[in-house]
Biopython code that builds the backbone (N, CA, C, O; Angstrom):
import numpy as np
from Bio.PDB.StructureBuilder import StructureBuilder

atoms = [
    (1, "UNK", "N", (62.817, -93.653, -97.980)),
    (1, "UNK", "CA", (62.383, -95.031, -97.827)),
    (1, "UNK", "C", (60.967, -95.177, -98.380)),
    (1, "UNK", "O", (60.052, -94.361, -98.486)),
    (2, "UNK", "N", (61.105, -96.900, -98.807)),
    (2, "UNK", "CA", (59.490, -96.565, -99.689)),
    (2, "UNK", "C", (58.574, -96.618, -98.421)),
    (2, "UNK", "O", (58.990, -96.969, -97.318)),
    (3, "UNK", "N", (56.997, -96.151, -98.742)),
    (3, "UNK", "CA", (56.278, -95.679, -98.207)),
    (3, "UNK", "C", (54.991, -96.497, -98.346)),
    (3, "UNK", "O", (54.246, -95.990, -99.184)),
    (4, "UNK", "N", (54.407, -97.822, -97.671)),
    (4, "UNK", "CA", (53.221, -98.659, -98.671)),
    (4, "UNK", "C", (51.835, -97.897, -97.677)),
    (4, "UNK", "O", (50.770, -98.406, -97.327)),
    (5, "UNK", "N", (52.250, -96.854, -97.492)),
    (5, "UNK", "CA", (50.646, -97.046, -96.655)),
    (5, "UNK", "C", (49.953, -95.805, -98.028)),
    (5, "UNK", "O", (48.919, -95.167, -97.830)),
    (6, "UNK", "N", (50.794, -95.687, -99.367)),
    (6, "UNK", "CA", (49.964, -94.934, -99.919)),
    (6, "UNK", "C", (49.763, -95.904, -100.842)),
    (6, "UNK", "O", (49.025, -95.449, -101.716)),
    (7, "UNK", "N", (50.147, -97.307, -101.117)),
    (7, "UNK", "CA", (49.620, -98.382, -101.942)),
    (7, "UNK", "C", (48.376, -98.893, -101.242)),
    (7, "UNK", "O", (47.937, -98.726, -100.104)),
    (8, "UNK", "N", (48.019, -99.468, -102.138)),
    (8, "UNK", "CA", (46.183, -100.130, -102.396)),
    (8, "UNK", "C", (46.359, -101.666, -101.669)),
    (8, "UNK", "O", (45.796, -102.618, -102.210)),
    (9, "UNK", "N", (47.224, -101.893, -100.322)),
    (9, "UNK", "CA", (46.935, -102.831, -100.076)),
    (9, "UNK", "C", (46.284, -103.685, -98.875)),
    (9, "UNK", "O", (45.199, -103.106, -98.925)),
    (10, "UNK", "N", (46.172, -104.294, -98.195)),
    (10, "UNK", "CA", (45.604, -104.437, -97.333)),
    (10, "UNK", "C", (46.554, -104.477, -95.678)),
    (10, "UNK", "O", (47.704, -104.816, -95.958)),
    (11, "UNK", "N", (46.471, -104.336, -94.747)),
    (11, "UNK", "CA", (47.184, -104.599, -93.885)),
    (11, "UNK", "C", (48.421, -105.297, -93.857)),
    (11, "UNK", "O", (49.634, -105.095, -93.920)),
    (12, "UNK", "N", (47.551, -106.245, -93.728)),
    (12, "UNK", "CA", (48.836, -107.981, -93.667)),
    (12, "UNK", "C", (49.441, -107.560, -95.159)),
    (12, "UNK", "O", (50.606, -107.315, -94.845)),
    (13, "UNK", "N", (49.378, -107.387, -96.216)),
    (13, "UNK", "CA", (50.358, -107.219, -97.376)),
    (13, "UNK", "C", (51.466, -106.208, -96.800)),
    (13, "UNK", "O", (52.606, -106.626, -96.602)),
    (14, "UNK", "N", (51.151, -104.992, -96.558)),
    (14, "UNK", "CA", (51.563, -103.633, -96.246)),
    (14, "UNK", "C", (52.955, -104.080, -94.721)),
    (14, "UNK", "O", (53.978, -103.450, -94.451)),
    (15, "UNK", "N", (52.287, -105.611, -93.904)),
    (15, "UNK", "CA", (53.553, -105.698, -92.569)),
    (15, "UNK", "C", (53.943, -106.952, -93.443)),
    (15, "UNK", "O", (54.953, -107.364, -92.872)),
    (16, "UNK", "N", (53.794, -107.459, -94.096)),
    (16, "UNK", "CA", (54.608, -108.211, -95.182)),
    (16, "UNK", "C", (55.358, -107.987, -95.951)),
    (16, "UNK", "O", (56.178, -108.878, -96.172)),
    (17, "UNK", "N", (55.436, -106.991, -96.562)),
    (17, "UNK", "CA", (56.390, -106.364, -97.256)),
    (17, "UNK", "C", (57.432, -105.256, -96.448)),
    (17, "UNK", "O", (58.551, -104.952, -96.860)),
    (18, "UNK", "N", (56.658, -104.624, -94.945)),
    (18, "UNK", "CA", (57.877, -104.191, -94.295)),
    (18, "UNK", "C", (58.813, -105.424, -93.939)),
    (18, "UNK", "O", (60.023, -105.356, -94.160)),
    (19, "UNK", "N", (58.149, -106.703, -93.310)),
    (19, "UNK", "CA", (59.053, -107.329, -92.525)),
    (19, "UNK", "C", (60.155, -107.750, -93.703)),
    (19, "UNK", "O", (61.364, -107.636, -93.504)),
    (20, "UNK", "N", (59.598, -108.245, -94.945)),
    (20, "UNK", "CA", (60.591, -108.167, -96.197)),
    (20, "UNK", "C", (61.916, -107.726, -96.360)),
    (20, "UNK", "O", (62.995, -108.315, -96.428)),
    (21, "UNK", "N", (61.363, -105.822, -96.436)),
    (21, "UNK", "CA", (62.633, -105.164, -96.514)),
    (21, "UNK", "C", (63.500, -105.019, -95.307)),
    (21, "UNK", "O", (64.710, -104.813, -95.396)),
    (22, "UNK", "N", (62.896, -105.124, -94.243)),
    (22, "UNK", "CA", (63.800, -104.990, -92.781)),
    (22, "UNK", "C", (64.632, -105.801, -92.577)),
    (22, "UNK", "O", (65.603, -105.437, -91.914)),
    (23, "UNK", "N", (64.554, -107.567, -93.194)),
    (23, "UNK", "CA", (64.923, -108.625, -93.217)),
    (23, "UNK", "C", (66.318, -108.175, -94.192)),
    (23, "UNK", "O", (67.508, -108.235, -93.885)),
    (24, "UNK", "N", (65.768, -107.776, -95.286)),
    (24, "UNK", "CA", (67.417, -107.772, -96.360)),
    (24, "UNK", "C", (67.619, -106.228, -96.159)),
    (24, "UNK", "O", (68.598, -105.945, -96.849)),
    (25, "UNK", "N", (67.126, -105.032, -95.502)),
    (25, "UNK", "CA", (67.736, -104.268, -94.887)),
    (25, "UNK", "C", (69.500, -104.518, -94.976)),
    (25, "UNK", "O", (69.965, -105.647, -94.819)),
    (26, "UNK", "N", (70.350, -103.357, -95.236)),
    (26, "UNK", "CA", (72.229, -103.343, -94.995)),
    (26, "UNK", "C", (72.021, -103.704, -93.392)),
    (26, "UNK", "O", (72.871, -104.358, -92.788)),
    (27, "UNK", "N", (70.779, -103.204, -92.738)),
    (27, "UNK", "CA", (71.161, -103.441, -91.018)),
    (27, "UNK", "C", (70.958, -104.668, -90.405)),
    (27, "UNK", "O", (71.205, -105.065, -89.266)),
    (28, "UNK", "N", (70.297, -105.365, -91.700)),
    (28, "UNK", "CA", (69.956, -107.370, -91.200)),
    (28, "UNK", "C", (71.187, -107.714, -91.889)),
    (28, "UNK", "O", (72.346, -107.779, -91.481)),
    (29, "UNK", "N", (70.439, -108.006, -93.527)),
    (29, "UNK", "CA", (71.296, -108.410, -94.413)),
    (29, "UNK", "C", (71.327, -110.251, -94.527)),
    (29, "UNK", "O", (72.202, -111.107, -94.656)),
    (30, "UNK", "N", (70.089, -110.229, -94.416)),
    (30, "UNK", "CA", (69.768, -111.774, -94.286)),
    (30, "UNK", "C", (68.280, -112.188, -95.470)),
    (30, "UNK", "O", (67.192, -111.689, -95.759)),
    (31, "UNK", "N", (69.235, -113.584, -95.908)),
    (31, "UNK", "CA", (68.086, -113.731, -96.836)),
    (31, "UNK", "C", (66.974, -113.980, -96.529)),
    (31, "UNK", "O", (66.871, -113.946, -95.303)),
    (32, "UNK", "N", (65.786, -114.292, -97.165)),
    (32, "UNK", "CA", (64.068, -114.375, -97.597)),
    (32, "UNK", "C", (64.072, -115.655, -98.561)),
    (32, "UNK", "O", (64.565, -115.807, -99.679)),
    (33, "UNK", "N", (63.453, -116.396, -97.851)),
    (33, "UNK", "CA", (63.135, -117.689, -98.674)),
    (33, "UNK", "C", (61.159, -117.451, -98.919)),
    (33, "UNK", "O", (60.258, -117.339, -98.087)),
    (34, "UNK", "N", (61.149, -117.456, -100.377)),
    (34, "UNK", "CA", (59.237, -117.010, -100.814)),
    (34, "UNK", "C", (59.062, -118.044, -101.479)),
    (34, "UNK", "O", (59.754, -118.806, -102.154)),
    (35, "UNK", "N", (57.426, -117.890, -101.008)),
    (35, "UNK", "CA", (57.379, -119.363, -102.444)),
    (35, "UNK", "C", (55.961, -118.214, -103.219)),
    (35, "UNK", "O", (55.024, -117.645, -102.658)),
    (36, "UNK", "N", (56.325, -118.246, -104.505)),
    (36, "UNK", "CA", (54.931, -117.571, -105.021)),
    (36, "UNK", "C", (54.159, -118.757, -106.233)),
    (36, "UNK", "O", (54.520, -119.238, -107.307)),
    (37, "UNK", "N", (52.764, -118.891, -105.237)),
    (37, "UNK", "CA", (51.976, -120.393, -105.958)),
    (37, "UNK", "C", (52.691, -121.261, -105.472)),
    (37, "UNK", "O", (52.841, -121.214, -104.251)),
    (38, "UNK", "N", (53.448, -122.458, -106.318)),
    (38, "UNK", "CA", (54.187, -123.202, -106.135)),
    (38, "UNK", "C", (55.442, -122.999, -106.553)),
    (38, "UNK", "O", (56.111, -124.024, -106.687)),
    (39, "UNK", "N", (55.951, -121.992, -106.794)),
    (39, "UNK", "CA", (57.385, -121.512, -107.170)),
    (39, "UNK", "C", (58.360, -120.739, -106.599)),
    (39, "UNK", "O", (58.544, -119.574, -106.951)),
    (40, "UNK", "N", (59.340, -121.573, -105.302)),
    (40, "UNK", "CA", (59.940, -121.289, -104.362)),
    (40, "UNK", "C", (61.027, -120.338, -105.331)),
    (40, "UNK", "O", (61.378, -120.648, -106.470)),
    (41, "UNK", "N", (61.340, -119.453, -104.789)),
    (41, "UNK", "CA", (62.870, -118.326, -104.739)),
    (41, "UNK", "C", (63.106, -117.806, -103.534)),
    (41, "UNK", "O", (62.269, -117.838, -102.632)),
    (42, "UNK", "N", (64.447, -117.203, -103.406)),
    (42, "UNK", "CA", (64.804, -116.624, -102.399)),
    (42, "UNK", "C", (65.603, -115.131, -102.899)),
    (42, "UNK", "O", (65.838, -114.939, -104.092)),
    (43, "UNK", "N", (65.909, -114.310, -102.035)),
    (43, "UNK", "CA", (66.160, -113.207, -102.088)),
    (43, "UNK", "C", (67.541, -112.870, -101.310)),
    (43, "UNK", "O", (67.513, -113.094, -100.099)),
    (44, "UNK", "N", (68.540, -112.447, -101.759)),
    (44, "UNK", "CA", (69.886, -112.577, -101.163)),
    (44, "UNK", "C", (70.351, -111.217, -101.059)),
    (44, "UNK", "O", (70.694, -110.958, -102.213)),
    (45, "UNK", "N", (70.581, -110.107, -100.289)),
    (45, "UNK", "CA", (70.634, -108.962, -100.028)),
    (45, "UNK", "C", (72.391, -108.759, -100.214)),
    (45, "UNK", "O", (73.151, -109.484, -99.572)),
    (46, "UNK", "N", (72.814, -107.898, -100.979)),
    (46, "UNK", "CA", (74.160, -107.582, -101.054)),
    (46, "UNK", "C", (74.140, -106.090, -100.929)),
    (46, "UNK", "O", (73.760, -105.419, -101.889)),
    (47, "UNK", "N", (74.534, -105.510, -99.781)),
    (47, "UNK", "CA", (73.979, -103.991, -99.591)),
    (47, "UNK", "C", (72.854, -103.394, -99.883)),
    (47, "UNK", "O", (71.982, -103.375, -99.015)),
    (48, "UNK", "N", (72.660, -102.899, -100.905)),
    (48, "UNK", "CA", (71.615, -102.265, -101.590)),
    (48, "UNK", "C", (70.810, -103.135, -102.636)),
    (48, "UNK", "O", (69.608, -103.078, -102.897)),
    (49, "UNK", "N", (71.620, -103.815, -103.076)),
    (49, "UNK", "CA", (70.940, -104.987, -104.213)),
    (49, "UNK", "C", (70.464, -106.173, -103.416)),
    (49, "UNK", "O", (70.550, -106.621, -102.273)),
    (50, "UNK", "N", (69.818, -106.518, -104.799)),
    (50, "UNK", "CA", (68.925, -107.611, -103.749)),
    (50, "UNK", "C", (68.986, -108.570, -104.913)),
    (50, "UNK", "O", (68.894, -108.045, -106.023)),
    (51, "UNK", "N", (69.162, -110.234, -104.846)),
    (51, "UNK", "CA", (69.539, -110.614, -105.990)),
    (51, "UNK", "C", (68.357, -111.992, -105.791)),
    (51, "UNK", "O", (68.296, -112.692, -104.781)),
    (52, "UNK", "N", (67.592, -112.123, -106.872)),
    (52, "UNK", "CA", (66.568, -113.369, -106.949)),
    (52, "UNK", "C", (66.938, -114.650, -107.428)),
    (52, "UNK", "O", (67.458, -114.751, -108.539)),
    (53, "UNK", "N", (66.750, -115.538, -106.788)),
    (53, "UNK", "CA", (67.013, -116.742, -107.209)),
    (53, "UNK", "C", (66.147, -117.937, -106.910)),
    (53, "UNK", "O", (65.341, -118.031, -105.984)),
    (54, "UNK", "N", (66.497, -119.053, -108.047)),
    (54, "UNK", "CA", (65.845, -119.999, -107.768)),
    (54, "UNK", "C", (66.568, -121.391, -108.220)),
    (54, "UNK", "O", (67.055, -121.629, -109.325)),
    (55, "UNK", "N", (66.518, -122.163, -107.198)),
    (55, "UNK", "CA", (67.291, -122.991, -107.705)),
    (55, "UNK", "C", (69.023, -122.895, -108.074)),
    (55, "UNK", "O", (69.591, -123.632, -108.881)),
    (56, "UNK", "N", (69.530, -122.046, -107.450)),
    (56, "UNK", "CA", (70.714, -121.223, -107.509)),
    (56, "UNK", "C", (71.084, -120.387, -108.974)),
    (56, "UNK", "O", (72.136, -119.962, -109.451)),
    (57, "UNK", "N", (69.452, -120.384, -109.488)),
    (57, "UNK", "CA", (69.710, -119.659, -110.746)),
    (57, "UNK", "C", (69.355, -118.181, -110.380)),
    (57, "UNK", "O", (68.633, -117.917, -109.418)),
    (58, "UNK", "N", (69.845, -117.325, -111.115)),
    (58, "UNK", "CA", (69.525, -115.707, -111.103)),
    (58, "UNK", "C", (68.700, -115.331, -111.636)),
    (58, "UNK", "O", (69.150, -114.862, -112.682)),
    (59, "UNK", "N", (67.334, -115.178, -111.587)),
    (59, "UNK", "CA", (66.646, -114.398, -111.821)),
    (59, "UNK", "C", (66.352, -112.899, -111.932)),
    (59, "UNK", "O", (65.679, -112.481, -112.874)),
    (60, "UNK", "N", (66.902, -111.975, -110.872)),
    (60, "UNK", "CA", (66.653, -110.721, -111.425)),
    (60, "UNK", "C", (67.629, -110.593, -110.437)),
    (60, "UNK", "O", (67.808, -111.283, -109.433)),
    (61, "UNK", "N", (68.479, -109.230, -111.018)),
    (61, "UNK", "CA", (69.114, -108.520, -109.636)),
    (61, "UNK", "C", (68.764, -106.938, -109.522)),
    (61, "UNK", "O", (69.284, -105.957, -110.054)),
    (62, "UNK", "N", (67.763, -107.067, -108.692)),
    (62, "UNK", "CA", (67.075, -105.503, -108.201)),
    (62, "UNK", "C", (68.060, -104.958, -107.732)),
    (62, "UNK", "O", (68.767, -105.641, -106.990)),
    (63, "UNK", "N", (68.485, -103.387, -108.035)),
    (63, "UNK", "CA", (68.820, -102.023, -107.260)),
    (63, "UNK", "C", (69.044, -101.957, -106.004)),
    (63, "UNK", "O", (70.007, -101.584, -105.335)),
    (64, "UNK", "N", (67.463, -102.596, -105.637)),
    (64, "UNK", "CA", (66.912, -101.664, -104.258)),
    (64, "UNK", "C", (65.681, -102.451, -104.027)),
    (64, "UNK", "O", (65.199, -103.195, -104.881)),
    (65, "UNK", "N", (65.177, -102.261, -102.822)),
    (65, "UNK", "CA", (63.744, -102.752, -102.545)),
    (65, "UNK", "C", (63.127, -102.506, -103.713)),
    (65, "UNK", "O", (62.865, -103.369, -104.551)),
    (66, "UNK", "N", (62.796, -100.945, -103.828)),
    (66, "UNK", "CA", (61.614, -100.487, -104.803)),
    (66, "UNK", "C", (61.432, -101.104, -105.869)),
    (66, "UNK", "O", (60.280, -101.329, -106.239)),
    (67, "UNK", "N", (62.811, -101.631, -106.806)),
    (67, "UNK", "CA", (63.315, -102.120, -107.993)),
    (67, "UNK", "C", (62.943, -103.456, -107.596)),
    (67, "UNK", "O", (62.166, -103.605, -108.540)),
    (68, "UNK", "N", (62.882, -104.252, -107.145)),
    (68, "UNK", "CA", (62.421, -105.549, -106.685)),
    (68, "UNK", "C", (61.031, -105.330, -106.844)),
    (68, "UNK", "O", (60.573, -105.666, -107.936)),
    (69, "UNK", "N", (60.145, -104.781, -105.903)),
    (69, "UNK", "CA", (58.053, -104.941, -105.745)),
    (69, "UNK", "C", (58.155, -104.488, -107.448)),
    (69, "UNK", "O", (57.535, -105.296, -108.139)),
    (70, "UNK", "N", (58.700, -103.554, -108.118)),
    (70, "UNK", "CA", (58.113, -103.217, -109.339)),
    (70, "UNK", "C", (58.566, -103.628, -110.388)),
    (70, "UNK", "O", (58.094, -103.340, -111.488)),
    (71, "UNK", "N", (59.247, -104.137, -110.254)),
    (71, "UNK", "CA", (60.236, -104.716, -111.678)),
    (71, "UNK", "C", (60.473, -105.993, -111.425)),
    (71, "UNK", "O", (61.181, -106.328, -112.375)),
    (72, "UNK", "N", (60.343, -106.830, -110.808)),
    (72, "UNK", "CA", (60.974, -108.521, -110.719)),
    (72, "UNK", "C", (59.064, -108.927, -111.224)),
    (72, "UNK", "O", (58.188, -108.638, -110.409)),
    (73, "UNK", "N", (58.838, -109.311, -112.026)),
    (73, "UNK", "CA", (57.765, -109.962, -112.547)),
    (73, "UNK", "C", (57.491, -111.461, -112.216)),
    (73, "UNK", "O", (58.494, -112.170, -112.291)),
    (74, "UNK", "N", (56.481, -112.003, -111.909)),
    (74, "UNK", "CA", (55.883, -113.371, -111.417)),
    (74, "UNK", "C", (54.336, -113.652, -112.337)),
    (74, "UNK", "O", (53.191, -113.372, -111.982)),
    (75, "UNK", "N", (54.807, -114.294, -113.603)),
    (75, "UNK", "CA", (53.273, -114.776, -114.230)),
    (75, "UNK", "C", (53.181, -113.350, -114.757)),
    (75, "UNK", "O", (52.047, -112.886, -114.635)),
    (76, "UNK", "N", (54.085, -112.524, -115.317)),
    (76, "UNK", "CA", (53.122, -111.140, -115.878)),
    (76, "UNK", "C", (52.877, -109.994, -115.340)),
    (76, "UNK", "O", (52.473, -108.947, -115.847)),
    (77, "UNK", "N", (53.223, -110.333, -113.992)),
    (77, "UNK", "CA", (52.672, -108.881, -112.951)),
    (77, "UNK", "C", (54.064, -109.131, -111.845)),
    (77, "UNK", "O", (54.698, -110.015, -111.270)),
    (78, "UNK", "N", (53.978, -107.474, -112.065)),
    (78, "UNK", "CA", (55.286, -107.110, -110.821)),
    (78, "UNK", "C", (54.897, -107.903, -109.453)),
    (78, "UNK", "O", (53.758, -108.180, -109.074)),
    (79, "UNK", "N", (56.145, -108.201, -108.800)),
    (79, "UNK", "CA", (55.681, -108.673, -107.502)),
    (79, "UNK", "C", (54.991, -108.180, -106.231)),
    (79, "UNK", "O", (54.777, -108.756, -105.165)),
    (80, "UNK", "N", (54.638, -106.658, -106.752)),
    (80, "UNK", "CA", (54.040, -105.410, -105.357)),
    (80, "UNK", "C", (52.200, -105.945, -105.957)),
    (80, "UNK", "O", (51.258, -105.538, -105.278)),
    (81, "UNK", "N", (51.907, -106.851, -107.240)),
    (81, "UNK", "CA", (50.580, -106.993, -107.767)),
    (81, "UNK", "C", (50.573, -108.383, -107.450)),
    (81, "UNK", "O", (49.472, -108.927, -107.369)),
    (82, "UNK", "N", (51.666, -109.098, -107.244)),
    (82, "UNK", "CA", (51.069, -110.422, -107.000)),
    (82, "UNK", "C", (51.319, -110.705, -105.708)),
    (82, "UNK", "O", (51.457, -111.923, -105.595)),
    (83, "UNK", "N", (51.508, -109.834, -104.119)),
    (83, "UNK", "CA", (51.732, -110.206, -102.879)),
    (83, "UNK", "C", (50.859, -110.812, -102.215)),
    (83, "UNK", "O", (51.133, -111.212, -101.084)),
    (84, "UNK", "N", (49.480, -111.034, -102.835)),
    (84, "UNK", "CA", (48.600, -112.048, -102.612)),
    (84, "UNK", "C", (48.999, -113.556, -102.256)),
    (84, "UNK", "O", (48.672, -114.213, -101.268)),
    (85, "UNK", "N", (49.752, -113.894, -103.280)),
    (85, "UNK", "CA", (50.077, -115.032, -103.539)),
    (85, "UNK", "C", (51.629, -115.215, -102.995)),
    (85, "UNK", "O", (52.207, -116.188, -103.481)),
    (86, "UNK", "N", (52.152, -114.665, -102.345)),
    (86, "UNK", "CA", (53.404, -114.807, -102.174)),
    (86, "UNK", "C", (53.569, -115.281, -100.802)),
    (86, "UNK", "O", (52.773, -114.957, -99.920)),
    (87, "UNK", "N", (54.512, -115.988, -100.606)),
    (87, "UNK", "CA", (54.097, -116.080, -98.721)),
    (87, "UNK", "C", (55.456, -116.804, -98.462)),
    (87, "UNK", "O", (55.959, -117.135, -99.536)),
    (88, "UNK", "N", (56.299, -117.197, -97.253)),
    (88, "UNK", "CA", (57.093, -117.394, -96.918)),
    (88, "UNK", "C", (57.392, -118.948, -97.489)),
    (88, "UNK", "O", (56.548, -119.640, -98.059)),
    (89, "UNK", "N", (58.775, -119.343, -97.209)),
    (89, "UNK", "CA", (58.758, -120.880, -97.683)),
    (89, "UNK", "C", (59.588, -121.890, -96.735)),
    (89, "UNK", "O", (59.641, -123.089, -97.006)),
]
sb = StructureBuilder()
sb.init_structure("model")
sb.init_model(0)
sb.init_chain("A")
sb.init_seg("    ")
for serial, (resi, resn, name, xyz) in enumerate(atoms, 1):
    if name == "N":
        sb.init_residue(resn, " ", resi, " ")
    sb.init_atom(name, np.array(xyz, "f"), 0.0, 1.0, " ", f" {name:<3s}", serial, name[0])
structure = sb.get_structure()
């Protein structure tokens, strides 16, 4: 399981991104509605994948958590660089 207490972030990012994955966790399995800036998506957990959307369009379909913070991009930067700006919706 990923591990953020060896990322560069601050607290509140670090129980933000657990409550994240615990949420689309196989043992929840419930979506995440984010808005990053002004640009609402949500996150739809299908076992292991995790599928992005907006507007019922597809945006990325991550692997896995990990494949999601590092690979789903927002403005240029993975989403584990822009959790600043990200916040519930």
């Amino acid at each position: 399981m990923l591990n953020f207490d060896n990322l560069p972030l601050g607290n509140e990012d670090k129980a933000f991104l657990t409550e994240i994955r615990e949420t689309l966790s196989p043992n929840c399995q419930n979506e995440v509605f984010l808005k990053f800036k002004d640009f609402p998506f949500y996150l739809e957990p299908r076992g292991d994948e995790i599928y992005v959307f907006n507007n019922n369009t597809l945006l990325y379909l991550a692997k896995n958590f990990s494949d999601l913070i590092y690979n789903f991009y927002l403005e240029g930067k993975p989403f584990i660089e822009q959790i600043e700006f990200i916040e519930y919706d």
